[in-house]
C-alpha positions as CSV (number, residue, x, y, z in Angstrom):
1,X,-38.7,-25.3,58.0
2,X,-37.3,-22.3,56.0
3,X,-35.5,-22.7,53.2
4,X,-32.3,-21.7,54.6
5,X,-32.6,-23.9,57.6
6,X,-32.9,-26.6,54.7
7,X,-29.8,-25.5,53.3
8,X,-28.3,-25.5,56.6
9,X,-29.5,-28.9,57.3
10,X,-27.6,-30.9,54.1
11,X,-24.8,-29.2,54.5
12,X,-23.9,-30.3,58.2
13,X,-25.4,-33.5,56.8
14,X,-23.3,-34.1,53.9
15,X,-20.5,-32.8,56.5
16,X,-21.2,-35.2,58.5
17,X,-21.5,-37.9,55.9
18,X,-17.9,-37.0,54.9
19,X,-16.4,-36.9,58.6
20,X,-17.8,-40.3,59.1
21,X,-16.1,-41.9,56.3
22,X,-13.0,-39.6,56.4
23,X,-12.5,-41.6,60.1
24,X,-13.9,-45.1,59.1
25,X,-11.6,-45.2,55.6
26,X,-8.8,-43.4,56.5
27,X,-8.3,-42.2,60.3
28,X,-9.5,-45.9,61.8
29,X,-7.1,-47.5,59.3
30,X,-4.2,-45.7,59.7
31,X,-4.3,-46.4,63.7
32,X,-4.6,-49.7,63.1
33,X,-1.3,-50.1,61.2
34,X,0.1,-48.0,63.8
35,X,-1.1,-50.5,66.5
36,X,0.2,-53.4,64.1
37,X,3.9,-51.8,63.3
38,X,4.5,-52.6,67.3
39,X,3.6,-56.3,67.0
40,X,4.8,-59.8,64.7
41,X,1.2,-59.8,63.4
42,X,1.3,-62.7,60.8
43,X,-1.9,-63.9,59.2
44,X,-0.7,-67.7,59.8
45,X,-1.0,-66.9,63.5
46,X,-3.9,-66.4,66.0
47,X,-2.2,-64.5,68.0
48,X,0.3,-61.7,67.9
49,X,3.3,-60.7,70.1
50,X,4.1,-56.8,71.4
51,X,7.9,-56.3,69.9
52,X,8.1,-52.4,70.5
53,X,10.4,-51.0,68.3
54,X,12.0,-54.2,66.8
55,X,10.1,-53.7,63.5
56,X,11.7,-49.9,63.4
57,X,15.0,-51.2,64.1
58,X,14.7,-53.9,61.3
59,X,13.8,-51.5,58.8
60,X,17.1,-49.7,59.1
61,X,19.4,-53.0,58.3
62,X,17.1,-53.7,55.7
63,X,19.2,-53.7,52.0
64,X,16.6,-54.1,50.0
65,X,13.7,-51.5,51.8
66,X,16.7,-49.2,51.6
67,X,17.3,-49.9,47.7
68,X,13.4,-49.5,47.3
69,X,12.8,-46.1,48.9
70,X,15.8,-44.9,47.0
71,X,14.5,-45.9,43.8
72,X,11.1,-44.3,45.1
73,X,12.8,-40.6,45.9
74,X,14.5,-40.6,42.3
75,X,11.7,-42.0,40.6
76,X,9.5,-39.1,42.2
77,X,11.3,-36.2,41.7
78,X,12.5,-37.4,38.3
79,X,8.9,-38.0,37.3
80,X,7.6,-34.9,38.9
81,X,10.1,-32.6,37.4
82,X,9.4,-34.5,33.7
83,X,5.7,-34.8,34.0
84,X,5.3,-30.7,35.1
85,X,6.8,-29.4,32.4
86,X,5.7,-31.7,29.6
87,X,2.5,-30.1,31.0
88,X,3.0,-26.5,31.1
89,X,4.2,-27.3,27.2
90,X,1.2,-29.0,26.6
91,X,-1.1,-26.0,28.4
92,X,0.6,-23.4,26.6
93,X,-0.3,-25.3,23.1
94,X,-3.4,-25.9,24.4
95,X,-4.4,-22.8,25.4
96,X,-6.8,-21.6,23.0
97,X,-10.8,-21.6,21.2
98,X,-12.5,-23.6,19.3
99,X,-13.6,-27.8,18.9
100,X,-9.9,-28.5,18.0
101,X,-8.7,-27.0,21.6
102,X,-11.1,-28.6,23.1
103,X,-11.0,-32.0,21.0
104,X,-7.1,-32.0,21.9
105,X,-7.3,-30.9,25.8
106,X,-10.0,-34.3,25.9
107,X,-7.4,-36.3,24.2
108,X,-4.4,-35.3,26.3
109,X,-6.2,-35.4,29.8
110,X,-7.0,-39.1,29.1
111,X,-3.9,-40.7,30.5
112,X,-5.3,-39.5,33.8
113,X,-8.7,-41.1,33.7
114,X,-7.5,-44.5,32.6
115,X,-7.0,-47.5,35.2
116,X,-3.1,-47.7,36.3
117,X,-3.3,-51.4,35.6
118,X,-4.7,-51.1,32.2
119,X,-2.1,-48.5,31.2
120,X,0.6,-51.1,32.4
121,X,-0.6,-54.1,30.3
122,X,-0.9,-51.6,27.3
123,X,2.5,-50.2,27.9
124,X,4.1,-53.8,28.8
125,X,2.3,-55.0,25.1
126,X,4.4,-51.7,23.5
127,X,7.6,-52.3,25.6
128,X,8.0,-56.1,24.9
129,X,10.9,-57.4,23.0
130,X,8.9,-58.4,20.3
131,X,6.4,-55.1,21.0
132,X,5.0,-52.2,18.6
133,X,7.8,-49.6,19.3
134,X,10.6,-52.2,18.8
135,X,8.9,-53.2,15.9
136,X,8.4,-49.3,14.4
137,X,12.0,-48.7,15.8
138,X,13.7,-51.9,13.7
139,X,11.6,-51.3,10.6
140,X,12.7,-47.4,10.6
141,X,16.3,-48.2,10.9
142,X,16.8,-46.4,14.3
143,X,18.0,-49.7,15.8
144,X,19.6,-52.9,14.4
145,X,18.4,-55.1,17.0
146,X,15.4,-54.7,19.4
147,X,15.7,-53.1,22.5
148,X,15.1,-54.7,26.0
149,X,13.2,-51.8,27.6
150,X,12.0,-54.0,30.6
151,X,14.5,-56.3,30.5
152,X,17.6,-54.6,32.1
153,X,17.8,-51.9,35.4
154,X,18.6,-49.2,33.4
155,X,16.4,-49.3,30.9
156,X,13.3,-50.6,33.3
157,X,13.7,-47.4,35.6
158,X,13.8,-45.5,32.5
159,X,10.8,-47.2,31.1
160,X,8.7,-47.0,33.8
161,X,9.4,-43.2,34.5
162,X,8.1,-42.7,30.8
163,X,4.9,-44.2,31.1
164,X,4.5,-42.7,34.8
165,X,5.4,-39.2,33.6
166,X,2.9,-39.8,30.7
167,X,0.3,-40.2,32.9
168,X,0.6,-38.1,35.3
169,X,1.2,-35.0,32.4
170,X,-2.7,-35.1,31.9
171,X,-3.3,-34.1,35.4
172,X,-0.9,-31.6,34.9
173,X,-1.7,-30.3,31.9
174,X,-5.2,-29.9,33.1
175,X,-4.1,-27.5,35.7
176,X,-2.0,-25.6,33.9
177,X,-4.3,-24.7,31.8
178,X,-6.9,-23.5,33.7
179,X,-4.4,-21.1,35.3
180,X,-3.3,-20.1,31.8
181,X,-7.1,-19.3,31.0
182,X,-7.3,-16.9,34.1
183,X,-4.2,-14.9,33.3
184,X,-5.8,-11.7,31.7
185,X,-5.1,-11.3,28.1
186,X,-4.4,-7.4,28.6
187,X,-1.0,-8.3,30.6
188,X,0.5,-10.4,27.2
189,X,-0.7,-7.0,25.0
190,X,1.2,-4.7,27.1
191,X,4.1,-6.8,27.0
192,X,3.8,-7.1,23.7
193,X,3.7,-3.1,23.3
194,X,6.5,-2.6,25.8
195,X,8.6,-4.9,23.2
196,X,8.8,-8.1,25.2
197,X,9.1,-10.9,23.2
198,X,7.8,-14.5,23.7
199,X,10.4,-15.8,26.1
200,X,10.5,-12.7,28.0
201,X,6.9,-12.6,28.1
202,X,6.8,-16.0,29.9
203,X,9.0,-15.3,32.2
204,X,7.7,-11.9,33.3
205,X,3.9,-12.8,32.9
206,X,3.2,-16.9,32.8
207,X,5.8,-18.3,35.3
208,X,4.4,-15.9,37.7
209,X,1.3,-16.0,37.1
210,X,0.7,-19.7,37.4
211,X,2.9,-20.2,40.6
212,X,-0.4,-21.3,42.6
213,X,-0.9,-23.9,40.3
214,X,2.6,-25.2,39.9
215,X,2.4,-25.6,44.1
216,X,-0.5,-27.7,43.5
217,X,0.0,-29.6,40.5
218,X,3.9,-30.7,41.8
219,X,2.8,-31.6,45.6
220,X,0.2,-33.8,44.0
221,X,2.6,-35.5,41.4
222,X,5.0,-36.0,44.0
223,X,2.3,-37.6,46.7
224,X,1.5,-39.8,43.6
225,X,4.7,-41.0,42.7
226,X,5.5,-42.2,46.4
227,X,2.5,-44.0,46.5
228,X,2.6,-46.0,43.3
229,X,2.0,-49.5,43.0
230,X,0.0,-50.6,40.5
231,X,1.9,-49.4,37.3
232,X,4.7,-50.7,38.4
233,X,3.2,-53.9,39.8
234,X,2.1,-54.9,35.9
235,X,4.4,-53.3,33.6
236,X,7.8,-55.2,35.6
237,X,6.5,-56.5,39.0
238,X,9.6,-54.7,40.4
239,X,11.8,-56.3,38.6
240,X,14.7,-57.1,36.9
241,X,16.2,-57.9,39.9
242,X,14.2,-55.7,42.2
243,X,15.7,-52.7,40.3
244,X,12.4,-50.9,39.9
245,X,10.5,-52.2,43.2
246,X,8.7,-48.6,44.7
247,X,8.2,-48.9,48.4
248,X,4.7,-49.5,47.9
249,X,5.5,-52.6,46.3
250,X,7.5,-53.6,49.1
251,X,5.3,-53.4,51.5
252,X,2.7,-55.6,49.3
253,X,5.0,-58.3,49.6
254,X,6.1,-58.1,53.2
255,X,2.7,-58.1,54.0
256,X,1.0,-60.7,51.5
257,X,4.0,-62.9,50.6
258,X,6.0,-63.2,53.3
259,X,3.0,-63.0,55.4
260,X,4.8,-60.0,58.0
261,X,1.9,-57.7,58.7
262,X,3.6,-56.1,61.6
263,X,6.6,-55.3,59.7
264,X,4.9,-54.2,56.6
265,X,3.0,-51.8,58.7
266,X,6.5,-50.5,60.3
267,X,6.8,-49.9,56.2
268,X,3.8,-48.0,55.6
269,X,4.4,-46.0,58.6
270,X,7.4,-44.7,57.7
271,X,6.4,-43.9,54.2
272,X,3.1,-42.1,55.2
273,X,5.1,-40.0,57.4
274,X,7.9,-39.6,55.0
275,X,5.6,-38.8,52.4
276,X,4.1,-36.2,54.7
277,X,7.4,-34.4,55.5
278,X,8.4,-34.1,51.6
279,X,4.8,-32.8,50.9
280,X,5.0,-30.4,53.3
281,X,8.3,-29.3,52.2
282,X,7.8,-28.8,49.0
283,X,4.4,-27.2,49.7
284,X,5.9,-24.4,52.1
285,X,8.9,-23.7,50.1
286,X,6.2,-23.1,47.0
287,X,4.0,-21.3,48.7
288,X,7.4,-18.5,49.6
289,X,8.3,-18.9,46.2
290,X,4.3,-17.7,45.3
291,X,5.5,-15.1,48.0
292,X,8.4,-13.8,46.1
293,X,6.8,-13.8,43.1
């Protein structure tokens, strides 16, 4: 066998490979909540009854899914807005030579690589009324009194969209910089010749110029963010008073303390395709914007 006909071979192979986990992990799945969202599936129960639509209809009476996927949108368009330009910042500091760039881009692309439940226990040890930033804040006489950063709605949903924006910003700062990197240096001198200054300069060169990888990096964040569970599952388990439970969340406990499989898979139904539509949305109207550009 040649060795192009080799070549040929492990890559319908690996292809093939892919497809077939593609369908077992995700396609197969996916189907089977479909299947499920019709029934009253309930682990307790041998057997399961066809309700049609009765799971659908339940979901639209239902105070406290409503309350959830509310708190979901804002927290994912608050985060993604917050979390894509503390990255651009961070890129356009970033955006150099040498072992201190590079030392720097390690250290602020680490928030990504690190477990979501670890950086909730490390960020519920900080946030605690009796934590490290309460404790820097009282000593430096920026507060009189520690602050309850998990302890009240306001403050949790504000909390929690910190750490998440945190996070994700070294995801975003990683691609913003490698769009930064491919934007050729001759553009910035002729601006600079023609008189532009810094600010003009990134708006007539850098906001244009990485337009491709603000499409990507804010469909991502915003998939992410409707998704999330297990930050929010360790730093406040949803709470106080179900102020910062994410959809995800909800459907966890439908499904494993209230034992309701059929109706958390209604749930996760309608955020897949929810999720879906906003994706798309905000991909296509991007993509024009790359367009216009």
């Amino acid at each position: 066998m040649s060795q192009r006909k080799t070549q040929d071979f492990g890559l319908r192979t690996v292809a093939g490979v892919g497809l077939v986990l593609y369908v077992t992990f995700i396609v197969v799945p996916v189907f089977m909540s479909l299947r499920s969202s019709f029934t009253d599936q309930n682990p307790l129960r041998s057997a399961s009854s066809f309700v049609g639509l009765a799971n659908y209809r339940e979901m639209w009476q239902d105070e406290e899914l409503r309350a959830s996927v509310l708190y979901t949108l804002a927290l994912a368009f608050g985060v993604t807005l917050a979390a894509n330009a503390l990255g651009l910042a961070l890129a356009l500091l970033l955006n150099g030579t040498g072992r201190s760039y590079r030392a720097l881009r390690t250290i602020a692309f680490l928030p990504q690589v690190v477990s979501g439940i670890i950086v909730g226990f490390v960020w519920k040890t900080i946030l605690t009324h009796d934590g490290l930033l309460n404790d820097v804040l009282v000593s430096a006489g920026v507060v009189s009194a520690p602050v309850d950063w998990l302890g009240t709605p306001g403050m949790a949903r504000m909390s929690v969209g910190v750490v998440v924006a945190w996070v994700l910003s070294g995801f975003t700062t990683v691609v913003y910089l490698a769009a930064l990197q491919h934007i050729p240096r001759e553009l910035y001198d002729s601006g600079a010749i023609d008189g532009a200054g810094p600010v003009q300069r990134f708006r007539l060169i850098t906001w244009p110029m990485v337009a491709p990888a603000t499409t990507i990096s804010v469909t991502i964040s915003l998939i992410t963010v409707l998704k999330l569970y297990d930050i929010i599952a360790v730093l406040t388990a949803g709470g106080p008073s179900y102020a910062t439970q994410s959809t995800a969340q909800y459907i966890v406990k439908m499904a494993f303390t209230s034992d309701r499989f059929g109706y958390a898979s209604a749930v996760a139904m309608f955020l897949l395709l929810a999720s879906a539509v906003i994706a798309l949305s905000v991909t296509s109207a991007l993509r024009r914007r790359e367009i216009d550009l």
